[in-house]
Backbone as CSV, one residue per row, in Angstrom:
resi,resn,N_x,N_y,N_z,CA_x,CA_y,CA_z,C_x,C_y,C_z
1,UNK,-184.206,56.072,218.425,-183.871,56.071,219.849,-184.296,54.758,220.486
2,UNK,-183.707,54.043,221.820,-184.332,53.012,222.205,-184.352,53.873,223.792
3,UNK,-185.173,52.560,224.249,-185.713,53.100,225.903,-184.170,52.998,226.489
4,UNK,-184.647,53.950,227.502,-183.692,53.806,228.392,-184.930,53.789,230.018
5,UNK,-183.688,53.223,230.851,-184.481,52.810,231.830,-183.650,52.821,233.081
6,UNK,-184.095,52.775,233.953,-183.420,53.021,235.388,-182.336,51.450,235.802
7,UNK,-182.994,50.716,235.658,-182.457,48.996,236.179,-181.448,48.312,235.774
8,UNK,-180.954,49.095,234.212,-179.579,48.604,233.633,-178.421,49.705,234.715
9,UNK,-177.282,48.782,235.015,-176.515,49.552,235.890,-175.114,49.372,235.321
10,UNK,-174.520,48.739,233.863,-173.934,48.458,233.610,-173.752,48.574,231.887
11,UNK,-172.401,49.215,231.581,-172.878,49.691,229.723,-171.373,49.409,229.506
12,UNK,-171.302,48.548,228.615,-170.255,47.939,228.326,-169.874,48.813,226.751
13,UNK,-168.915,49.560,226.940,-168.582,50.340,225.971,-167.219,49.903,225.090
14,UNK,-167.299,49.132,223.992,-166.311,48.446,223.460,-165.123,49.288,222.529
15,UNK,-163.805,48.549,222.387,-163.102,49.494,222.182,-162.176,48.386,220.807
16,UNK,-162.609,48.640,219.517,-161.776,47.908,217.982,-160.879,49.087,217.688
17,UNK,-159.786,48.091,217.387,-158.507,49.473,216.710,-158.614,48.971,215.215
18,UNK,-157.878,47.966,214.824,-157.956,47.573,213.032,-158.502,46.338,213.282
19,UNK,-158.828,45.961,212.292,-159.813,45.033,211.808,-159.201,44.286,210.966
20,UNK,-157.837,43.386,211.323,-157.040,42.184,210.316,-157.003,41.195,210.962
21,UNK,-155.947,40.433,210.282,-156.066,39.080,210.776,-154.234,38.698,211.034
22,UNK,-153.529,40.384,211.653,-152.283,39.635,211.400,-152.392,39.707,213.326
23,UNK,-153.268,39.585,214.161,-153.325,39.013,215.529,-152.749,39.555,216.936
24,UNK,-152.146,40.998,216.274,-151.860,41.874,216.835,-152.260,42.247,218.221
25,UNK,-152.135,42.591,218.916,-152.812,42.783,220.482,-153.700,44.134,219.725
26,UNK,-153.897,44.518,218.985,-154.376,45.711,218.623,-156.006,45.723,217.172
27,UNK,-155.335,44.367,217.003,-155.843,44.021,215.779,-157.051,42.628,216.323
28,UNK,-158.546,43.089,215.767,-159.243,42.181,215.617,-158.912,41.157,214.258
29,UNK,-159.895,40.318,214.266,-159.871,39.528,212.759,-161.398,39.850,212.297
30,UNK,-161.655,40.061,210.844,-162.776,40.862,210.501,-163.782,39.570,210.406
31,UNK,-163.809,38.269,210.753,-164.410,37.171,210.634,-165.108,37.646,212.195
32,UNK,-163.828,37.659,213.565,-164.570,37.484,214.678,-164.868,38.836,215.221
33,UNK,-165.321,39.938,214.457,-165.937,40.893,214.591,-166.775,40.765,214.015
34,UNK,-167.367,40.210,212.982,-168.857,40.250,212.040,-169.420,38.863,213.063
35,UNK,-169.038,38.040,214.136,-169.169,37.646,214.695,-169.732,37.824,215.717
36,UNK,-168.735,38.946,216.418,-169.825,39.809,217.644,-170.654,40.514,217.652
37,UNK,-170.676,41.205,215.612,-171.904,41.917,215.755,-172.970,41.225,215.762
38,UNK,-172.999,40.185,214.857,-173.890,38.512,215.079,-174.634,38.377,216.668
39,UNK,-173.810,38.535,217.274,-174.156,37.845,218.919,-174.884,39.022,219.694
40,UNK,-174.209,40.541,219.062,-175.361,41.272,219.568,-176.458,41.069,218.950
41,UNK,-176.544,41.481,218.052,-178.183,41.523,217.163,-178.574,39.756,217.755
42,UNK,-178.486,38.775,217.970,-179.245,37.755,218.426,-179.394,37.781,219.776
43,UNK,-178.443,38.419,220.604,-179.002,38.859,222.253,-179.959,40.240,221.734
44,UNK,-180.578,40.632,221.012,-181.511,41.905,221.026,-181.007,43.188,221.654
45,UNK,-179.365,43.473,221.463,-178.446,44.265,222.129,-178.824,45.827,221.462
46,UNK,-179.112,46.646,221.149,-179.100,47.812,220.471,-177.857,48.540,220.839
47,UNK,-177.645,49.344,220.193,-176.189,50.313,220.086,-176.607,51.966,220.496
48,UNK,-175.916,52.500,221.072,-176.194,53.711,221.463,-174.849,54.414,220.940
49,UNK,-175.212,55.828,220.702,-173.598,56.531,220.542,-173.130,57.088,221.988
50,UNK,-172.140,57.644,221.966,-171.210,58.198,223.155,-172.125,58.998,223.966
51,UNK,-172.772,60.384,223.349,-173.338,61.088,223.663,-174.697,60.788,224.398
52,UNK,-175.129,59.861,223.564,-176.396,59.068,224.447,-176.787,58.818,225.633
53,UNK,-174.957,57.852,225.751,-175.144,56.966,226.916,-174.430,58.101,228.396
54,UNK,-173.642,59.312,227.543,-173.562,60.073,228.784,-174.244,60.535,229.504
55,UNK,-175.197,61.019,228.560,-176.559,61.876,228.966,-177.457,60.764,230.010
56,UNK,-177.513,59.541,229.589,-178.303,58.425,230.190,-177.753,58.750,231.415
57,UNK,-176.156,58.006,231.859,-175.309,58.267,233.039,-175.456,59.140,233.883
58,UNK,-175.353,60.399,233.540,-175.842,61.683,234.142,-177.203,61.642,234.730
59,UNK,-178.250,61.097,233.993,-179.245,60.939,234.583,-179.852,59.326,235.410
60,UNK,-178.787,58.638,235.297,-178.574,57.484,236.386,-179.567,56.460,235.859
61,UNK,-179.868,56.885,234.146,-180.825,55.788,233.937,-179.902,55.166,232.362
62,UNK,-179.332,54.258,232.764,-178.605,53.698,231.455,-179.250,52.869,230.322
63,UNK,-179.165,53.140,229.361,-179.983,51.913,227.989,-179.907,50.738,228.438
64,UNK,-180.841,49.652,228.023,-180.989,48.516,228.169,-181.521,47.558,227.553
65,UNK,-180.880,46.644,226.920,-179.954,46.571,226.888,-179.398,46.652,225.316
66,UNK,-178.419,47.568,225.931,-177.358,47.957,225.083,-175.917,48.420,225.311
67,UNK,-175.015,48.486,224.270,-173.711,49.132,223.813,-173.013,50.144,222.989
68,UNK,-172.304,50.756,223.644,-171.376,51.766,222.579,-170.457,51.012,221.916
69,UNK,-169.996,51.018,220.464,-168.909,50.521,220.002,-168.030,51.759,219.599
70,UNK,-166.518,51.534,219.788,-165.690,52.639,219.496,-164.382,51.868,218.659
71,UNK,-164.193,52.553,217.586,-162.547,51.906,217.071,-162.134,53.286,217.160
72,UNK,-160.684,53.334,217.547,-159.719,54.139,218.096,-158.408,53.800,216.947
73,UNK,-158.258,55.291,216.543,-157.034,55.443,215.298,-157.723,55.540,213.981
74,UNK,-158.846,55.394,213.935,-159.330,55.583,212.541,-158.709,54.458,211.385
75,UNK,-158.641,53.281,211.564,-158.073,52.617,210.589,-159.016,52.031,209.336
76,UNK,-158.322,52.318,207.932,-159.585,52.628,206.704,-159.751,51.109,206.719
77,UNK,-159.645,49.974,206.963,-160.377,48.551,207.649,-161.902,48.965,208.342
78,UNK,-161.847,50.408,209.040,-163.122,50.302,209.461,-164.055,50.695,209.174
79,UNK,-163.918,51.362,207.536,-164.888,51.521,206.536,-164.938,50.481,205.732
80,UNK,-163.526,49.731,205.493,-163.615,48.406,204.219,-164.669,47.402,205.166
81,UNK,-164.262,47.418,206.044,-164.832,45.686,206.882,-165.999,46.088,207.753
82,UNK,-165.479,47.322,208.394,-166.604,47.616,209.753,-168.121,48.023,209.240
83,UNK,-168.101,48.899,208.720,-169.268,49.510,207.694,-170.101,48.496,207.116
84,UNK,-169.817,47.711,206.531,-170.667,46.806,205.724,-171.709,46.255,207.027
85,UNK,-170.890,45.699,207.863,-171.619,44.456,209.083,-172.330,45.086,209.838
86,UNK,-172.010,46.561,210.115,-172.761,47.429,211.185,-174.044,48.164,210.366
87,UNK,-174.145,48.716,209.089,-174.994,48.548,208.578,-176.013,47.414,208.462
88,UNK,-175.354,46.310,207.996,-176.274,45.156,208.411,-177.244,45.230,209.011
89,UNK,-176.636,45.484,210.713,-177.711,44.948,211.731,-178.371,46.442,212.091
90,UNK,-177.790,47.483,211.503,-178.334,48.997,211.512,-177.534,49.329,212.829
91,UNK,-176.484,48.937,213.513,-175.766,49.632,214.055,-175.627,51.074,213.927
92,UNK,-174.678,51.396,215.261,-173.978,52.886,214.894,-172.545,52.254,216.177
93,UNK,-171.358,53.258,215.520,-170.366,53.197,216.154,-169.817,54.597,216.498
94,UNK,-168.706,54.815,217.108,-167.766,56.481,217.310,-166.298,55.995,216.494
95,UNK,-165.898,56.725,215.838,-164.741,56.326,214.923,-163.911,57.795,215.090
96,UNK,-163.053,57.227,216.505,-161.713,58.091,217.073,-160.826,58.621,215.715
97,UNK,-160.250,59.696,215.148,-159.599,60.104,214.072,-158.182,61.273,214.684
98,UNK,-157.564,60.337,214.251,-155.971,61.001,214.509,-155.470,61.916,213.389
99,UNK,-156.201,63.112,213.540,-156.773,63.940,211.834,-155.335,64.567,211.363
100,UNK,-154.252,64.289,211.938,-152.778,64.802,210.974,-152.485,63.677,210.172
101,UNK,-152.773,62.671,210.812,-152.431,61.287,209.884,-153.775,60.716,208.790
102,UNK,-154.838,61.491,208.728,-155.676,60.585,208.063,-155.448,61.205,206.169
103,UNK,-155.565,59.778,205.236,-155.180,60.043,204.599,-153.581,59.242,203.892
104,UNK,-153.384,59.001,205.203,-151.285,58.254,205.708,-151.565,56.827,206.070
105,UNK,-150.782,56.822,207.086,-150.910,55.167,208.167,-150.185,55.459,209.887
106,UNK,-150.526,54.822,210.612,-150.578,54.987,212.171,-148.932,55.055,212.196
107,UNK,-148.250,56.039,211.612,-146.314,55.887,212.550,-145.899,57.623,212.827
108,UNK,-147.407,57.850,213.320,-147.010,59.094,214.541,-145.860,58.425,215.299
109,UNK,-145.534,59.557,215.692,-143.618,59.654,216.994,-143.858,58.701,218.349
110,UNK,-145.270,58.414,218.590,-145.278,57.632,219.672,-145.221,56.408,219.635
111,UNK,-145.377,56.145,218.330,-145.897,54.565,217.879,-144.825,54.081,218.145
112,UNK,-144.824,53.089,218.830,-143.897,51.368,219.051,-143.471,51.527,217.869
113,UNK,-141.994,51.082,217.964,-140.858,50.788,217.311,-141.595,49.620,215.836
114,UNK,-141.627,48.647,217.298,-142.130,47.026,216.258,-144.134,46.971,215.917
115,UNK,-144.594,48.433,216.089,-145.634,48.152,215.689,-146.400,48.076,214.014
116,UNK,-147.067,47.282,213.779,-147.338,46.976,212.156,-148.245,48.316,211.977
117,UNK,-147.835,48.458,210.796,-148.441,50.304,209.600,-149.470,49.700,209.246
118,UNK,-150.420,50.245,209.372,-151.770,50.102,208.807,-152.344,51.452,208.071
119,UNK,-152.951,51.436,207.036,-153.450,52.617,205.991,-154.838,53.073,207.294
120,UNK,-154.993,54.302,207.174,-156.124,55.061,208.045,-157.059,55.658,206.722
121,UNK,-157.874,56.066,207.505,-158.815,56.501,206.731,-158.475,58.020,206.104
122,UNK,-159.005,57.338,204.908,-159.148,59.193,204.098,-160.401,59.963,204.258
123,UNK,-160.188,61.307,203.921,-161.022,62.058,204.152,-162.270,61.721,203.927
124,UNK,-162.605,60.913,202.412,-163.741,60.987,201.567,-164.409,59.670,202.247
125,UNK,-163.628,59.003,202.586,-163.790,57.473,203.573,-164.977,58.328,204.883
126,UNK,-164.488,59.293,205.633,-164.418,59.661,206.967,-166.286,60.136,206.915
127,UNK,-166.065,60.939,205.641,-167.862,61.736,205.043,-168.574,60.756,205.389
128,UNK,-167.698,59.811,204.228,-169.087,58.563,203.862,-169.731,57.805,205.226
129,UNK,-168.408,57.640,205.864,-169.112,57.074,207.703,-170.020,57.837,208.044
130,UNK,-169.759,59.128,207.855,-170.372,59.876,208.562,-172.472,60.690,207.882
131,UNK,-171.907,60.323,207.029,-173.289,60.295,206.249,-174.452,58.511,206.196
132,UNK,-173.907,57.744,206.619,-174.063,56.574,207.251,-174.492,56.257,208.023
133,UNK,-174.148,57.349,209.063,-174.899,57.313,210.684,-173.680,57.208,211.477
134,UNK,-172.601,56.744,211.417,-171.464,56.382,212.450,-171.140,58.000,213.178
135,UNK,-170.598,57.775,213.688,-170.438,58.887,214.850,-169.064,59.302,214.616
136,UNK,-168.187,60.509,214.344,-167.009,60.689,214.206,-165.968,61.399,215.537
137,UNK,-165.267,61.419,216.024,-164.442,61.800,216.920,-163.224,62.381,217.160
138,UNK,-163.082,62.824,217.831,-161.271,63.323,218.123,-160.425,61.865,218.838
139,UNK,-159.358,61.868,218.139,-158.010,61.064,219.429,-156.977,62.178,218.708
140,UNK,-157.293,63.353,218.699,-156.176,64.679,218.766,-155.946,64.521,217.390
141,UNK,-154.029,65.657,217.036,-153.843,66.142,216.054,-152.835,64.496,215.475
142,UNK,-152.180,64.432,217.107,-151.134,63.509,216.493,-150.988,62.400,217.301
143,UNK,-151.859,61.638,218.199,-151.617,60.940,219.100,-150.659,61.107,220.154
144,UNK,-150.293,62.317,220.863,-149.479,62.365,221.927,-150.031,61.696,223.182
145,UNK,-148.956,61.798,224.121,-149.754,61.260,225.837,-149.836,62.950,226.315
146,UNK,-151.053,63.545,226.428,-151.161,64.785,226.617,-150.159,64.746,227.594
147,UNK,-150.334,64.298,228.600,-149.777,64.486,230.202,-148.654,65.035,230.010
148,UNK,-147.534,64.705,229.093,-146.738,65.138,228.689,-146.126,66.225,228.224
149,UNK,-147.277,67.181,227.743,-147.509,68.374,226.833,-148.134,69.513,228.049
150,UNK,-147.183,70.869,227.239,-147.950,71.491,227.698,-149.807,72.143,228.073
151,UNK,-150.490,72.647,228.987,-151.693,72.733,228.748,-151.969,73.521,227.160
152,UNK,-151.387,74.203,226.722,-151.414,75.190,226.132,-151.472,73.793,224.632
153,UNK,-150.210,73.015,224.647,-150.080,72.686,223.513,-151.064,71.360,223.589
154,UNK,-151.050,70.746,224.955,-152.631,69.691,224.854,-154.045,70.047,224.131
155,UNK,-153.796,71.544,224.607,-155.664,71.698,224.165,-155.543,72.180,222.717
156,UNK,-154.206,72.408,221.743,-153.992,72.593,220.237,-154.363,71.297,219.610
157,UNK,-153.601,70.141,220.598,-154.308,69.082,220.182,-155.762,68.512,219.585
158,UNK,-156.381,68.821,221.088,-157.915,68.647,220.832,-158.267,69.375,220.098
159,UNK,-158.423,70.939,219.974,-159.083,72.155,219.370,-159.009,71.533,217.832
160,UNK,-157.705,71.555,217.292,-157.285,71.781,215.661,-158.054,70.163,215.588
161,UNK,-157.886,69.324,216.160,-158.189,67.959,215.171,-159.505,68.353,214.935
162,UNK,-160.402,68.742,216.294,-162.215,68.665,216.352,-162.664,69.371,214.774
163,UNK,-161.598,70.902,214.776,-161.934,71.735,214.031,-161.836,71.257,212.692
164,UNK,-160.688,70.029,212.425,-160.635,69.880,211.086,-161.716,68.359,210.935
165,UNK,-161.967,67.844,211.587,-163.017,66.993,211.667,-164.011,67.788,211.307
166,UNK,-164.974,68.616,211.994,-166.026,69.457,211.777,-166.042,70.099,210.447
167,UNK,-164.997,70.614,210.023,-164.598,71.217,208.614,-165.110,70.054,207.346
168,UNK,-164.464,68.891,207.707,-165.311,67.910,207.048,-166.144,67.273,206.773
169,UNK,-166.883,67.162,207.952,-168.276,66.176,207.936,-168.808,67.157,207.798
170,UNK,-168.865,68.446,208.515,-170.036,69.436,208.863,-171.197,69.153,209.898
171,UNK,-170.479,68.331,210.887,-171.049,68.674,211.823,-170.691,68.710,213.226
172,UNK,-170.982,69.018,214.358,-170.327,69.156,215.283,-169.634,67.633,215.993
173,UNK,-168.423,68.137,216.641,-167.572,66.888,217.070,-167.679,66.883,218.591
174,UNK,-168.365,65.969,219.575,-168.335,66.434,220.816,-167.530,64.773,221.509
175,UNK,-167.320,64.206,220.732,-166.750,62.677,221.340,-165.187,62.847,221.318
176,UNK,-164.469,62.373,222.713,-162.914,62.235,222.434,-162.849,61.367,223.326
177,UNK,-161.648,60.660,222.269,-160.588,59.854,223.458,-159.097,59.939,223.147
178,UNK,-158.488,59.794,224.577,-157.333,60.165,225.215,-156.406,59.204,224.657
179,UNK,-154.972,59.651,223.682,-154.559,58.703,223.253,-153.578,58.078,224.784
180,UNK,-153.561,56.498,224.203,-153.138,55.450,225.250,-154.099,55.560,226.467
181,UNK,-155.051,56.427,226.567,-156.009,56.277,227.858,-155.348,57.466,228.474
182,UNK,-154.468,58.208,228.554,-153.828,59.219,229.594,-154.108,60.280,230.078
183,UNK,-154.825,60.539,231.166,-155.026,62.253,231.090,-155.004,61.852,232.951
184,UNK,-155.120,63.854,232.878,-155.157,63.433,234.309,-156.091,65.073,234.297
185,UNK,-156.026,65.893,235.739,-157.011,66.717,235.995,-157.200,67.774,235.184
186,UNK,-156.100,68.340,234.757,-155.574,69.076,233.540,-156.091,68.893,232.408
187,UNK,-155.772,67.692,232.004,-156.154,67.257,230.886,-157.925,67.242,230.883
188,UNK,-158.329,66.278,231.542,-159.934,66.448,231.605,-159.926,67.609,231.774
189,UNK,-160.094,68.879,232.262,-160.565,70.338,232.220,-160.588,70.799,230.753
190,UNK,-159.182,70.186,229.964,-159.124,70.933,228.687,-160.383,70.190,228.006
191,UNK,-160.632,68.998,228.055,-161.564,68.100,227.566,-163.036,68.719,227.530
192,UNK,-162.927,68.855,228.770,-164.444,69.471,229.130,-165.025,71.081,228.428
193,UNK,-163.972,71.589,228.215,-163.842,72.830,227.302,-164.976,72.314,225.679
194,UNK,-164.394,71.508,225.356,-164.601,71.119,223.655,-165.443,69.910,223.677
195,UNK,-165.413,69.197,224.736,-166.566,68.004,224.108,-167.464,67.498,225.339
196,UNK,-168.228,66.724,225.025,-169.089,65.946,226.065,-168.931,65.293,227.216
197,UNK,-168.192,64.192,225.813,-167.679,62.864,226.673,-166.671,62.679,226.072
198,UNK,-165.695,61.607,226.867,-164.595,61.428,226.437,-164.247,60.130,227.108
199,UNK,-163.570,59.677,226.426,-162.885,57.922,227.061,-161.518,57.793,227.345
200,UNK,-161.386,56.460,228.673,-160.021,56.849,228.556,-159.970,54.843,228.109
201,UNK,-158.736,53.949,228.641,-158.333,52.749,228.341,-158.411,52.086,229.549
202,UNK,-159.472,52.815,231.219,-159.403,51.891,232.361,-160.109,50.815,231.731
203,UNK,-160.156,49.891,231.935,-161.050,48.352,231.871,-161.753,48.044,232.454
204,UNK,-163.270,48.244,232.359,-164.410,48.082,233.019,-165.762,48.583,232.456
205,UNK,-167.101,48.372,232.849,-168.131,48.798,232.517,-168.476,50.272,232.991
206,UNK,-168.829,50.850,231.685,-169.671,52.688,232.645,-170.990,52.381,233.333
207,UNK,-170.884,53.416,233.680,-171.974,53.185,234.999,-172.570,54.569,235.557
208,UNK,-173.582,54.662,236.157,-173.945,55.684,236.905,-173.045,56.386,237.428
209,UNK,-172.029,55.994,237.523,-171.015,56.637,238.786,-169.685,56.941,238.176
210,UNK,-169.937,56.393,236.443,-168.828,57.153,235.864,-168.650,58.394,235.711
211,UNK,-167.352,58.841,235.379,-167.403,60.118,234.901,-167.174,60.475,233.228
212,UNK,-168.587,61.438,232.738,-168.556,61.077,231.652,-167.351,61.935,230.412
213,UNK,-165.805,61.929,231.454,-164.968,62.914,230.740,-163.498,61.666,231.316
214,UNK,-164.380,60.390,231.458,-163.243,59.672,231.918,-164.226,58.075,231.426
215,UNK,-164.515,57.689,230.289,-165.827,57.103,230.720,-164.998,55.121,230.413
216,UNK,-165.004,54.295,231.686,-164.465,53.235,231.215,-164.377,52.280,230.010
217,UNK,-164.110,51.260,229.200,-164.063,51.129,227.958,-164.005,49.395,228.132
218,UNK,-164.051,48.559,227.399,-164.211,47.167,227.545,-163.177,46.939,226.074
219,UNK,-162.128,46.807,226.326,-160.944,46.422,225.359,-160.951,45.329,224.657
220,UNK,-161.742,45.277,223.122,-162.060,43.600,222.769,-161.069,42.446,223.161
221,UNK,-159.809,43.031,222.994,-158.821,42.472,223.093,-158.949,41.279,224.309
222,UNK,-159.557,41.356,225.155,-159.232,40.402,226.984,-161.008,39.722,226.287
223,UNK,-161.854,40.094,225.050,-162.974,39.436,225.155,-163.157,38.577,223.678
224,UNK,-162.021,38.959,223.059,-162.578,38.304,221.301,-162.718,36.996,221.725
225,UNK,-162.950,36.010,222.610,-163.511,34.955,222.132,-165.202,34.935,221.655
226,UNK,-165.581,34.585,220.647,-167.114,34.738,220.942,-167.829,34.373,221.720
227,UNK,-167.005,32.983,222.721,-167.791,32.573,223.559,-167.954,33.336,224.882
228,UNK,-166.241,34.084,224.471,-166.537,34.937,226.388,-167.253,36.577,225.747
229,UNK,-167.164,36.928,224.371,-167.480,37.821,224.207,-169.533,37.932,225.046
230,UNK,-169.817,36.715,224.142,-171.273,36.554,224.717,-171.181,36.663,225.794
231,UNK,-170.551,36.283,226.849,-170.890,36.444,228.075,-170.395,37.489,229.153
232,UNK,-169.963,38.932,228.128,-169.735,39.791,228.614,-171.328,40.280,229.123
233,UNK,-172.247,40.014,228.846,-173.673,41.134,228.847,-174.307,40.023,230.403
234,UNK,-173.534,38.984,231.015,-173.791,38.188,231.819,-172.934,38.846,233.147
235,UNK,-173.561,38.675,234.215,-172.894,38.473,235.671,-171.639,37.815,235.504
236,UNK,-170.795,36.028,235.171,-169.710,35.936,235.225,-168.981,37.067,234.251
237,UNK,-169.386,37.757,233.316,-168.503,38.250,232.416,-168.187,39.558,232.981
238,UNK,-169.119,40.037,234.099,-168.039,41.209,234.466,-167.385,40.897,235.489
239,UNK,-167.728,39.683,235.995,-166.939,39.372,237.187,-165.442,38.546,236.581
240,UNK,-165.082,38.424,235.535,-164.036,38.263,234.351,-163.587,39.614,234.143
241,UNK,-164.269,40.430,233.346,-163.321,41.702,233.281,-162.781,42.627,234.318
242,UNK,-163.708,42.462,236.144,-162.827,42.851,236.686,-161.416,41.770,237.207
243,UNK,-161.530,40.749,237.303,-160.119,40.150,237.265,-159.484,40.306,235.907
244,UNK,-159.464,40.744,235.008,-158.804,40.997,233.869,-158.112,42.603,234.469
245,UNK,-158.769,43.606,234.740,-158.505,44.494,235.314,-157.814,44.640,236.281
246,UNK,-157.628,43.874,237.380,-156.828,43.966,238.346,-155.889,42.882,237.825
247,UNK,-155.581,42.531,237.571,-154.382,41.490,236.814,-153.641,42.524,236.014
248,UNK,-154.086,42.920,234.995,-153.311,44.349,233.859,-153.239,45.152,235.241
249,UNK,-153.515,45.671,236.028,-153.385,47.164,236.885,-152.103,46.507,237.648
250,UNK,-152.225,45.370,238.306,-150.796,44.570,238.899,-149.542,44.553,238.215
251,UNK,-149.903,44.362,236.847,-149.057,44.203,236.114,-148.151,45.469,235.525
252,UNK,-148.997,46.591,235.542,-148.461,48.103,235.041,-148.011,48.669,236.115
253,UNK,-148.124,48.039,237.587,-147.881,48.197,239.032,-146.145,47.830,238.626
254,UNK,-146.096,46.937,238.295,-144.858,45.923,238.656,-143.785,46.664,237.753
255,UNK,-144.576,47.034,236.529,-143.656,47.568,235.103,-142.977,49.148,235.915
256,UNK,-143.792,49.407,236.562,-143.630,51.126,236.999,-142.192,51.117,238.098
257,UNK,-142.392,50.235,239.237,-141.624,49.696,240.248,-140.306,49.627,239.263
258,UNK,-140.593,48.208,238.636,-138.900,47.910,237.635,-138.680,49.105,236.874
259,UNK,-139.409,50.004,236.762,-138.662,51.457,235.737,-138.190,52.100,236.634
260,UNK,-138.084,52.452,237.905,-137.923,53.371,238.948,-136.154,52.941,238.901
């Protein structure tokens, strides 16, 4: 366990999907991720899991200083590449699992047309994380946008993946996130049924004042430089991710307008 303390007001909860080098908006490179784990362990950053830092939140006293790391989709890159480096520095991470596909590769029905197939993790992959220390999770059965779905067939979602997760590791699953970030009041209620905490894809730091069934996420993607990555744990760097944030929110503003 590390201290937690009243004076940190800011928990930058990071969000890796695969771990290559073909540059993907989705895709780190496994050089400048063994990179950032580098820059934490030399800022004296410690890692907290999901559950931790909710409980912290709730009680308005956040770790300090430290981070959650999360990869979302389960891609088996994040046992080949991720595992080794996070061991290293004795990390821990939450490793989101899209449990109809694990075993396959990411071309669930929602997936982008032009998006690149990547192999996910297998079962025996999923143990070994999990006997490791990494933290395992729900992102549902099949990656739907719940919002979409009935309540009935949203919460089959959550229920069956947790259950077949739990079936495997053997132990309880209380971490989810919302595929593409989507939920709305509905959706969080079903959430709150089956797990703790849960994440969605807003862009920003959690905080006292998050909610820990909506909890904000820091998208490596707007930070892989190492130089701005370092200076996410700094004053300019959140004053960067909220103009990164309102720039993308303008921008999904504008996309919504031209779809109408």
């Amino acid at each position: 366990m590390i201290p937690f303390r009243s004076g940190a007001k800011h928990l930058p909860v990071l969000t890796y999907h695969s771990l290559d080098d073909s540059q993907s908006v989705l895709s780190t490179s496994p050089a400048v991720f063994s990179e950032h784990m580098r820059i934490l362990h030399d800022l004296g950053i410690a890692t907290v899991s999901l559950s931790e830092a909710a409980q912290a939140l709730r009680r308005g006293r956040l770790p300090a200083p430290a981070v959650a790391i999360t990869f979302d989709d389960g891609f088996r890159n994040t046992y080949e590449m991720a595992l080794p480096v996070l061991a290293r520095y004795g990390f821990t991470a939450t490793v989101f699992l899209v449990t109809d596909y694990c075993e396959r590769d990411n071309s669930w029905p929602t997936q982008p047309a032009g998006a690149l197939r990547r192999p996910l993790l297998g079962w025996s992959e999923v143990r070994e994380l999990s006997r490791a220390g990494l933290v395992i999770g729900s992102h549902t059965r099949t990656h739907p946008n719940l919002t979409r779905l009935s309540a009935d067939e949203a919460e089959a979602e959550m229920v069956e993946s947790k259950r077949a997760i739990e079936h495997e590791i053997q132990r309880p699953v209380d971490a989810f996130a919302y595929p593409y970030g989507y939920c709305n009041e509905t959706v969080k209620r079903l959430a709150s049924a089956h797990f703790t905490v849960a994440c969605s894809t807003t862009l920003g730091f959690a905080t006292s004042a998050s909610d820990p069934l909506a909890l904000e996420r820091l998208d490596v993607y707007y930070v892989r430089s190492p130089a701005l990555f370092r200076r996410v744990f700094a004053v300019e760097g959140r004053a960067y991710v909220r103009l990164r944030r309102l720039a993308r929110d303008l921008r999904r503003w504008a996309l919504a307008r031209r779809a109408r």
